[in-house]
N, C-alpha and C positions, 0 to 999 in steps of 0.2 A: 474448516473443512480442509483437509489434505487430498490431493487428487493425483492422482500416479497415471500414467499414459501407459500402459502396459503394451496396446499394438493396436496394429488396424489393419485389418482380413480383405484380402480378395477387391484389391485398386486393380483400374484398369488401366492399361498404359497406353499412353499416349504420345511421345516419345522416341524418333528412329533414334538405337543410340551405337557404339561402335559395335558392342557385342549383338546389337540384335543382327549384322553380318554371317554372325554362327546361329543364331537361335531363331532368327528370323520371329522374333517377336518383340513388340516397341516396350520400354521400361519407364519410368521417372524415379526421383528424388525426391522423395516426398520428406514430408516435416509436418507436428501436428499443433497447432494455437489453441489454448484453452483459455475465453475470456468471461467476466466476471462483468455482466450488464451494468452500466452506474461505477463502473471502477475502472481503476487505474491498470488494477494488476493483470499480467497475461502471462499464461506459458507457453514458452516457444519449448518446443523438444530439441533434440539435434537432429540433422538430417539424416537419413538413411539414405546413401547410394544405391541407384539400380537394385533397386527393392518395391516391388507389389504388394508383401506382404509386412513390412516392418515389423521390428520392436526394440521397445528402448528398455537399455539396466543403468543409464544413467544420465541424470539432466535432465529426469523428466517427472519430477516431483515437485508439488506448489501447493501454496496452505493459501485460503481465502477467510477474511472473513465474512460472516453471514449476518445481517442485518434481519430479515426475511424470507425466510425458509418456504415462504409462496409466493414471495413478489419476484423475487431478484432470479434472474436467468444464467443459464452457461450457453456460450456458442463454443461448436467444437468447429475447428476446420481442419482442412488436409490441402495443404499446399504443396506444389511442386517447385522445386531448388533447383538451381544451376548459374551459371554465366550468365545468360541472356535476363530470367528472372531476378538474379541479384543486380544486371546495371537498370531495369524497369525498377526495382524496390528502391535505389539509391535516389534513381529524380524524381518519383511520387513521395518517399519519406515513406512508405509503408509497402506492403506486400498487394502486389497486383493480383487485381480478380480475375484477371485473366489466367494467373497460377494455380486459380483455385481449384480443386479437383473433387471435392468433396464433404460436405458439410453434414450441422447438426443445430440449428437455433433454437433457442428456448427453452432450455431445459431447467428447468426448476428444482432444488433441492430435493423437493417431494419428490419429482420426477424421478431422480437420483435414485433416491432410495426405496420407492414404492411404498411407499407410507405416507399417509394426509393426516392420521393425529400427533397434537402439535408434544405430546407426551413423550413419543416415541424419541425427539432429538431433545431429551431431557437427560439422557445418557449417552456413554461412550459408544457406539456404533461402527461398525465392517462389512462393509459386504465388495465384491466385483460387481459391475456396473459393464453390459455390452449391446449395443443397439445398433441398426442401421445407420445408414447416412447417405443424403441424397448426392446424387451425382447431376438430375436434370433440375434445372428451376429457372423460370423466367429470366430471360437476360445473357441466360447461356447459349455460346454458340453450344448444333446440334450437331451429337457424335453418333452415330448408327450403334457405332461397339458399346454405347453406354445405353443405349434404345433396350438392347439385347441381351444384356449381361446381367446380374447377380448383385444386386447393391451390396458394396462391401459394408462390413462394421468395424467397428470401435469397443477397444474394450479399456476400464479406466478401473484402480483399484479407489477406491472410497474409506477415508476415516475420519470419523466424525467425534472431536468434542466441543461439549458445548461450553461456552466461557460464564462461568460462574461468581457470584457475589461471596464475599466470606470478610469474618474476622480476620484480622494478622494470626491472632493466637490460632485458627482454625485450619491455618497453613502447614503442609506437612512438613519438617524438616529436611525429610529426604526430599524433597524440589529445591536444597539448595548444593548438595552434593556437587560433589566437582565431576564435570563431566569429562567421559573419556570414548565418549558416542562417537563413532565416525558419521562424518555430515553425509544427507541434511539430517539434523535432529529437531525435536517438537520443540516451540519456541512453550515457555512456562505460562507469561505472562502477556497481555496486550496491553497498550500505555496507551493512555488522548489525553493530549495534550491542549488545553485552549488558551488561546490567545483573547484577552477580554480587552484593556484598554492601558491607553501609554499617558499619562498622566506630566505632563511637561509643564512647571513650574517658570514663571518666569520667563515666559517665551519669547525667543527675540529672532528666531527664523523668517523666511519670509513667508508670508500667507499663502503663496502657490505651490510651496513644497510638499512633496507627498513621503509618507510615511510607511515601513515595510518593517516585518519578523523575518529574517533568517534564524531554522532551528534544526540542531541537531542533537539525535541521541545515537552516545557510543557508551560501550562497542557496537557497532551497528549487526543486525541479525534482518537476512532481506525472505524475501518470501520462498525462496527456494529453500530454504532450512540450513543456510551457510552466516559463517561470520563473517565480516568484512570488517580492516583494518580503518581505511576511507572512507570518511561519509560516500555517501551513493544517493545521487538527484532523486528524492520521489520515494525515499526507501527510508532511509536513514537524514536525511537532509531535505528540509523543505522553506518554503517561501511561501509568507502569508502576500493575500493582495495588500495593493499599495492605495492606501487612504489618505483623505484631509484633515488636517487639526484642527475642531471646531471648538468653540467659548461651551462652555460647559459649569453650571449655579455649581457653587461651593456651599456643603451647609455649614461647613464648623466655621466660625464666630472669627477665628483668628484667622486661617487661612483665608476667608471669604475679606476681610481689610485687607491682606497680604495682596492678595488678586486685586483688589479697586486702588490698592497705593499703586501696587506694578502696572498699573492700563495706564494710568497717567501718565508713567514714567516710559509708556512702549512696551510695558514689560508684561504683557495679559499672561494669564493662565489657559492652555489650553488643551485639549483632548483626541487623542486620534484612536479612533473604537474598532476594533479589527471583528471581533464577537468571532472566531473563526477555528473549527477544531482539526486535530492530525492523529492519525493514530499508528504505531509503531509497534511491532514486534518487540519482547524483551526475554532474554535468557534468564538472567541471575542479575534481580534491583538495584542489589547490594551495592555492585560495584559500576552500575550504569548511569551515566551523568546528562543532562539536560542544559544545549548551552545556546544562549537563544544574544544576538547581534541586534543593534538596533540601528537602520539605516533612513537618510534621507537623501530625497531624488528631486532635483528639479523639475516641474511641469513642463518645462520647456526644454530642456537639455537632460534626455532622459540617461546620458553618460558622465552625467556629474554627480555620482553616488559619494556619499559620507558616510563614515560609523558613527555612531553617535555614544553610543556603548551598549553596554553587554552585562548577560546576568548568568550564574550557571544555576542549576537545582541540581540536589540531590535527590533522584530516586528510592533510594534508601529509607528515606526520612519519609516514603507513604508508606512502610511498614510499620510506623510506628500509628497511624493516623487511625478511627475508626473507619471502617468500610474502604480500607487502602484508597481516600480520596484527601485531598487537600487543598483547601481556596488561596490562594496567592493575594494577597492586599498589602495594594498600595507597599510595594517592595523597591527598594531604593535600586537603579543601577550603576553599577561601577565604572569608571571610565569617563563619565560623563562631559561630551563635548558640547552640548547644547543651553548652555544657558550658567546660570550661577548656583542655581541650587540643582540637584540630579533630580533624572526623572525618575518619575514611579511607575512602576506596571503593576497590573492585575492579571490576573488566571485563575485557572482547576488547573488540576492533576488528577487523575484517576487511573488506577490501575485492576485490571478484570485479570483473574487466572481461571484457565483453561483446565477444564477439569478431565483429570488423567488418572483411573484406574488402577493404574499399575504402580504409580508412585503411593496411590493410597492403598492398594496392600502391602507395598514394602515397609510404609511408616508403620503399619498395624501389626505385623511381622517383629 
């Protein structure tokens, strides 16, 4: 779902500011948050100064994805900016409620779009989107001018596609065209990534060390509809949690002596199971690469991190796969600083493309 902030009607101010000397009436800097219940992702818009009535033409677009078209909510807010509210956001880490001027919780896709069957987001979809937004609720101090006044709204442009299953072969060609879109543009494709288990041969760590995924896919493409050259924390770059290496039955024959010669010798087989998925935005497969680190942390001294090594994938190589998916087994890493023989990881790969109308009439064309 892409979600555009287009403006928000008739805020009341709050506000003495230098110009209300001539106007003799209060203003604020308002800014609009749109967040994604159960998610990471949020849009911040930019600020509008001394402005009641905002609207944004840029930095104010954000793609979600939807898991849940009845479960999963949007909160909208309306915050107010300045000096005083940027050094209160700096020592809480987040934007104070006390900023807050105006709201919208719970809005559900359906909500969005006024439609409950589930058919309806089986297609490409458009519409504008504008509704109220409360200004009084429990907890707020009480404003008379907000007793009084007109609840402003909100208005947000909506488009919706829905991400789809397919063949490679049933891929349009023109989704791989070179692009020449000024940003943001529609990402193609969405990549999950899983992390399943680290297979370390050999093991001669110590038993209190914890085990972690650093992963990144570039070029990175973040939820704004921009590319980015640098990984980006939480976008394009992520951290699985940090696990323990557990003993783990070997069925095959030869391996399973390998593991009971190596116990004797100190040397066990053992397994750190992460089970743990990411999923990422992707432009064009082609040339998008997956490159995943393998670290260890002492239980005790959590700043004594090691690499242990590193594996890269090719993206590319699930266009070749049925149902653009790919199980990873037991894959050797490179680098390897941990023992005598290299570890092995396991994963999926799965890639979903985002079904887009217009690229399928151009292919048809």
């Amino acid at each position: 779902l892409q979600i555009t902030v287009k403006g928000v009607n008739g805020l009341v101010g709050t506000e003495w500011k230098l110009q209300s000397i001539l106007t003799g009436a209060r203003s604020n800097d308002p800014y609009v948050t749109v967040d994604l219940g159960g998610s990471a992702n949020s849009l911040r818009t930019p600020t509008c100064y001394n402005e009641l009535n905002p609207t944004w033409d840029d930095g104010n677009t954000y793609y979600f994805v939807i898991d849940s078209v009845r479960l999963q909510h949007f909160n909208l807010r309306v915050y107010d900016d300045g000096l005083l509210q940027m050094f209160r956001e700096q020592q809480i880490g987040m934007a104070s409620q006390e900023d807050l001027m105006a709201r919208k919780l719970g809005l559900s896709v359906m909500d969005l779009f006024g439609m409950s069957s589930l058919d309806f987001y089986d297609k490409e979809q458009e519409k504008n989107f504008t509704c109220s937004l409360d200004t009084i609720w429990e907890g707020r101090e009480d404003h008379a001018e907000l007793r009084n006044a007109k609840p402003p709204s909100i208005t947000l442009g909506l488009h919706w596609r829905p991400i789809v299953y397919g063949q490679p072969s049933m891929l349009p060609q023109a989704i791989f065209l070179d692009d020449d879109e000024p940003e943001p543009v529609w990402p193609h494709f969405v990549l999950r990534v899983c992390f399943g288990k680290l297979e370390m041969r050999h093991f001669t760590m110590k038993p209190t060390d914890l085990f972690s995924i650093h992963g990144t896919v570039m070029p990175g493409f973040d939820s704004t509809g921009s590319h980015h050259e640098d990984p980006k924390d939480g976008v394009s770059a992520v951290v699985s949690k940090k696990v323990y290496a557990q003993h783990q039955q070997n069925e095959d024959r030869t391996e399973m002596v390998s593991r009971m010669t190596g116990g004797r010798m100190g040397r066990a087989c053992k397994v750190a199971t992460f089970d743990q998925g990411f999923r990422f935005w992707v432009r064009d497969p082609r040339n998008t690469k997956i490159h995943l680190t393998f670290n260890s942390v002492s239980d005790f001294d959590k700043t004594d991190t090691h690499q242990l090594g590193e594996l890269t994938l090719e993206v590319n190589s699930l266009l070749k796969e049925k149902d653009l998916s790919l199980d990873i087994k037991n894959e050797d890493l490179d680098n390897w600083e941990g023992g005598d023989l290299p570890a092995r990881f396991s994963g999926h790969l799965q890639l979903y493309q985002l079904h887009d109308s217009a690229i399928k009439q151009a292919a048809a064309l």
